[in-house]
C-alpha positions as CSV (number, residue, x, y, z in Angstrom):
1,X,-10.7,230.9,22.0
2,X,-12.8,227.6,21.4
3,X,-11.5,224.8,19.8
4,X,-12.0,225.6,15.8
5,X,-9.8,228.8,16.9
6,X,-6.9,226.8,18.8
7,X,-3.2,227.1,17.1
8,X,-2.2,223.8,15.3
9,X,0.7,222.2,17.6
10,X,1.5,219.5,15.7
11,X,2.3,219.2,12.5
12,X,-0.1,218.4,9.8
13,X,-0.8,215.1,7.6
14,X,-1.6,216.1,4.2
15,X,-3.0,214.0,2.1
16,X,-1.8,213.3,-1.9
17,X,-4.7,211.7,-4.3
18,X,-5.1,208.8,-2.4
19,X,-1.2,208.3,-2.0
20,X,0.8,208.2,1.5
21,X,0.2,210.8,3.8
22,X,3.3,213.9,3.6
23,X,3.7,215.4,6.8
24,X,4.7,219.3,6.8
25,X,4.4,222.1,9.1
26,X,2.0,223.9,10.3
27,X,1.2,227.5,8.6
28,X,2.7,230.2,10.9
29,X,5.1,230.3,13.8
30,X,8.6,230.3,14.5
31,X,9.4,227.5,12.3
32,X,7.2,228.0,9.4
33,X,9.2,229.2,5.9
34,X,8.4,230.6,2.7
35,X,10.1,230.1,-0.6
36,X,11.3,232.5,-2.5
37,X,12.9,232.8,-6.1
38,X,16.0,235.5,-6.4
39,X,18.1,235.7,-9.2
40,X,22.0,236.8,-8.0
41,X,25.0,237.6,-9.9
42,X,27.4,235.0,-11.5
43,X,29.8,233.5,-8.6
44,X,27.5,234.5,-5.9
45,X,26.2,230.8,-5.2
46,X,29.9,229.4,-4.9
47,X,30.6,232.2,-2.1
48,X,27.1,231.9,-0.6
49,X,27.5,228.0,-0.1
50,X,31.5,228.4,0.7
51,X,30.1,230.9,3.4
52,X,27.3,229.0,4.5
53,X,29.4,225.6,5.5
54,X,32.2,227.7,7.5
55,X,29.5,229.0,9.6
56,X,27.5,225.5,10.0
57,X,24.6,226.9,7.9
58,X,22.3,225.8,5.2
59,X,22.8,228.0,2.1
60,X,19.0,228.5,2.9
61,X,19.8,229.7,6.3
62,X,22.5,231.8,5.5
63,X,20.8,233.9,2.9
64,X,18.2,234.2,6.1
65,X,20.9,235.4,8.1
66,X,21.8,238.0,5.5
67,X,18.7,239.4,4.6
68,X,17.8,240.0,8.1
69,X,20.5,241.6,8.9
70,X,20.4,243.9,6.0
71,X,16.7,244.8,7.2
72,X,18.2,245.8,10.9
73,X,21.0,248.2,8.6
74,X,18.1,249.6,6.5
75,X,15.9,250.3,9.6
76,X,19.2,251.8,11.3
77,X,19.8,253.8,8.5
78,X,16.0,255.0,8.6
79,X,16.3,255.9,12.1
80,X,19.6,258.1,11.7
81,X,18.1,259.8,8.7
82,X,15.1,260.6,11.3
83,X,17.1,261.7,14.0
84,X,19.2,264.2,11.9
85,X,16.0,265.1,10.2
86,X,15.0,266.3,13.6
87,X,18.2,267.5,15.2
88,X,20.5,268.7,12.0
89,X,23.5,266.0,11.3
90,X,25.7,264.7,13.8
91,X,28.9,266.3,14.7
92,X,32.6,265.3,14.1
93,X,33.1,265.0,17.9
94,X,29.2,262.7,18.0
95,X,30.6,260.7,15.4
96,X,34.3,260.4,17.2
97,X,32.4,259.4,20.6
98,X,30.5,257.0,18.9
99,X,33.3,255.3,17.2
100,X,35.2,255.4,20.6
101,X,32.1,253.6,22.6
102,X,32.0,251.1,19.7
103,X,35.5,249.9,19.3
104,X,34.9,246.8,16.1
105,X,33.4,250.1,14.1
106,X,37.0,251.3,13.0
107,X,38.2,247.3,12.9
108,X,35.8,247.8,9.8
């Protein structure tokens, strides 16, 4: 990799018409962000933020959180569908071992 193809690892001075230079992150890596636009039903923010401030999170954060972990039950739920694609559904007694090896499944 020469040096036009080197990663950035400091952040970036942008400049604004001639104004003070801003200084933001670099594009990419573990830090970088994207913004996004959701709309959510009435009430939701309150128990978002509420949520959010027990845990020690920005509300920003904890919608993060949240949607990543719904993408890890979504790719779970792909995989099971998979597997009993492949092998016919589970049984009562797979399903009672598997509640038995993890014991906060029937806390739920």
């Amino acid at each position: 990799m020469d040096a036009k193809q080197s990663p950035v690892k400091q952040p970036l001075r942008v400049a604004k018409r001639g104004k003070a230079t801003k200084v933001r992150k670099p594009a990419g890596g573990p830090g970088a962000t994207e913004k996004l636009s959701a709309t959510i039903r009435r009430g939701r923010k309150a128990e978002i933020r509420e949520q959010a401030r027990k845990l020690g999170l920005s509300d920003s954060a904890y919608v993060d959180e949240a949607i990543a972990a719904k993408l890890q039950l979504d790719a779970l739920a792909e995989f099971v569908d998979e597997l009993e694609e492949q092998h016919g559904p589970f049984g009562e007694d797979e399903i009672q071992a598997a509640l038995a090896a993890w014991p906060s499944a029937q806390d739920q």
